[in-house]
N, C-alpha and C positions, 0 to 999 in steps of 0.2 A: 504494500500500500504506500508505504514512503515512499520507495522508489519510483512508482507510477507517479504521484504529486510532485516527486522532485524536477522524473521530464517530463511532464506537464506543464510546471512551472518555468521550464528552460525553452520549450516550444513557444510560449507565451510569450516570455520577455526577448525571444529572437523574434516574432512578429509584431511585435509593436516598433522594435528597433528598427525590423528591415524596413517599414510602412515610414519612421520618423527619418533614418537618415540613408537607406538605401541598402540592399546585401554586400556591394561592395565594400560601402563606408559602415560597416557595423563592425568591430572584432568580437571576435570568441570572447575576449575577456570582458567586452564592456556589458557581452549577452551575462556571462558570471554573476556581474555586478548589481544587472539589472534583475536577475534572477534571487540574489540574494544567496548565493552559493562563491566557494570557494573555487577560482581560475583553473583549477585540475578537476573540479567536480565534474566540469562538462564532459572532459573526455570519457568518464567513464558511462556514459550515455551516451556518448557520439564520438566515434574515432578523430572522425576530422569537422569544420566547419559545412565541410562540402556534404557532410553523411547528414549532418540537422539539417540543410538546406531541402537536400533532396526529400529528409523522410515526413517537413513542413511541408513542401510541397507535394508531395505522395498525399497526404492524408487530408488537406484542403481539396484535394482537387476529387479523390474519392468521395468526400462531404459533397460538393459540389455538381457529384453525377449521384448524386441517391436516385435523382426523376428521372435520367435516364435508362435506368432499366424496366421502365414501364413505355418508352419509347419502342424499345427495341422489338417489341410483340404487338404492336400496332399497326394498322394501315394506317398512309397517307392523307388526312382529310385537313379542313380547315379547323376541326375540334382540335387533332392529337396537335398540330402543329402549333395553335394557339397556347396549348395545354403546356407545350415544355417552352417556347418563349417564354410565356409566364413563369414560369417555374425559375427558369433560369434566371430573369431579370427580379424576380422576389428574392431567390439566393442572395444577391448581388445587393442589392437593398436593404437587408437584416441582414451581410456580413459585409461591413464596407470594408474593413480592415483587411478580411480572405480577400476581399476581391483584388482590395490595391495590390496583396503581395502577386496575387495570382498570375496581375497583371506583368508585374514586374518580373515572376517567376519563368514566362512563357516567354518571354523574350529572352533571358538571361542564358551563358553559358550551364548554367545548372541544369537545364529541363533538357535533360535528354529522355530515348524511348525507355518508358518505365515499363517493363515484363511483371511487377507486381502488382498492378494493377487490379483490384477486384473485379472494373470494367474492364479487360484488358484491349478489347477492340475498338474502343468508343467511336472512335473516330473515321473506323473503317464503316462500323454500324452507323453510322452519321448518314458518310454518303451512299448507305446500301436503300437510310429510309428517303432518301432524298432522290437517287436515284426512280424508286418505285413510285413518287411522288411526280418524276416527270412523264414514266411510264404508263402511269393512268390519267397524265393530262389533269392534275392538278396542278402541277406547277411550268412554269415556264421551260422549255426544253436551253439550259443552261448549263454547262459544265457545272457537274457536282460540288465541285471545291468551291467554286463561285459563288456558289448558293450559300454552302457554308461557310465559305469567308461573310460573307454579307449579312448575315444571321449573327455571328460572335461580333461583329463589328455592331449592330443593330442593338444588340441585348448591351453593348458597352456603354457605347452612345445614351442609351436608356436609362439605364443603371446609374450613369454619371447624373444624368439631366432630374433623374428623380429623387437623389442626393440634395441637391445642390437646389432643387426649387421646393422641394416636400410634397408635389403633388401627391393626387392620390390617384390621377389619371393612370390607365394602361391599355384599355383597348384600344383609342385612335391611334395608339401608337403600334400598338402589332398592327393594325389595320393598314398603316404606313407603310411595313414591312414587308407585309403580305402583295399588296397592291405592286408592289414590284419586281414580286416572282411568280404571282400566280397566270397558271395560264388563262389563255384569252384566245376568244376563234380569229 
């Protein structure tokens, strides 16, 4: 039980770090400090700076696909699609902190292909549903990645603007999203 609390506690104060001054510009020891543990404690929870990074990033991003595996057993319609926009952009919403690392994460030399992964395919399953989605003429016939670059770029967009203004709006705004992949005769 201590030892769960202690990297808990170590996870914690490396995500508020990396969010305050960057993964680069954080040290091991300042995460220590912030942790409230002793500059060697860390390692014995994390070989390297690089093994926290990864297993912060591992475990936000699993947090993060719970909706998707209700994705993954679905047809294509304007419900299921609606159903994990939202989803995703509510994540993002009630975890601003996940999201800013995430964002930071996905870009960073840190995020490479994670094999442990509980979703391990997510993103193959992305565009298998996106694909089937252009297949039956729901959506625009668009390269797959396209669609999903435009989708993660959409929910970001989203996610920032409803930060930052407090709405409580979200359909005009999938509707936004939608309106520019969905097919049309």
């Amino acid at each position: 039980m201590v030892v769960e609390n202690k990297k808990k506690k170590i996870l914690e104060s490396a995500l508020k770090l990396f969010i305050e001054k960057g993964i680069d510009n954080t040290s091991t020891s300042l995460i220590s400090k912030e942790a409230g543990i002793a500059a060697g404690t860390l390692y014995i929870y994390f070989e390297t700076k690089v093994a926290l990074i990864s297993e912060l990033g591992t475990s936000i991003q699993e947090e993060s696909l719970v909706s998707f595996q209700d994705l993954i057993d679905s047809s294509v319609d304007y419900e299921s699609l609606q159903k994990f926009w939202l989803e995703r952009v509510e994540w993002g919403v009630n975890n601003p902190d996940k999201y800013k690392f995430m964002l930071q994460f996905k870009s960073s030399p840190y995020n490479i292909k994670n094999t442990n992964l509980k979703i391990p395919d997510h993103e193959k399953k992305l565009l298998n549903f996106i694909e089937d989605g252009i297949k039956n003429k729901i959506l625009k016939d668009l390269p797959p990645k396209y669609i999903s670059g435009f989708f993660s770029a959409h929910v970001g967009f989203t996610v920032e603007h409803i930060i930052k203004t407090k709405t409580k709006e979200r359909k005009i705004f999938f509707e936004t999203f939608f309106d520019g992949i969905k097919y049309t005769n």
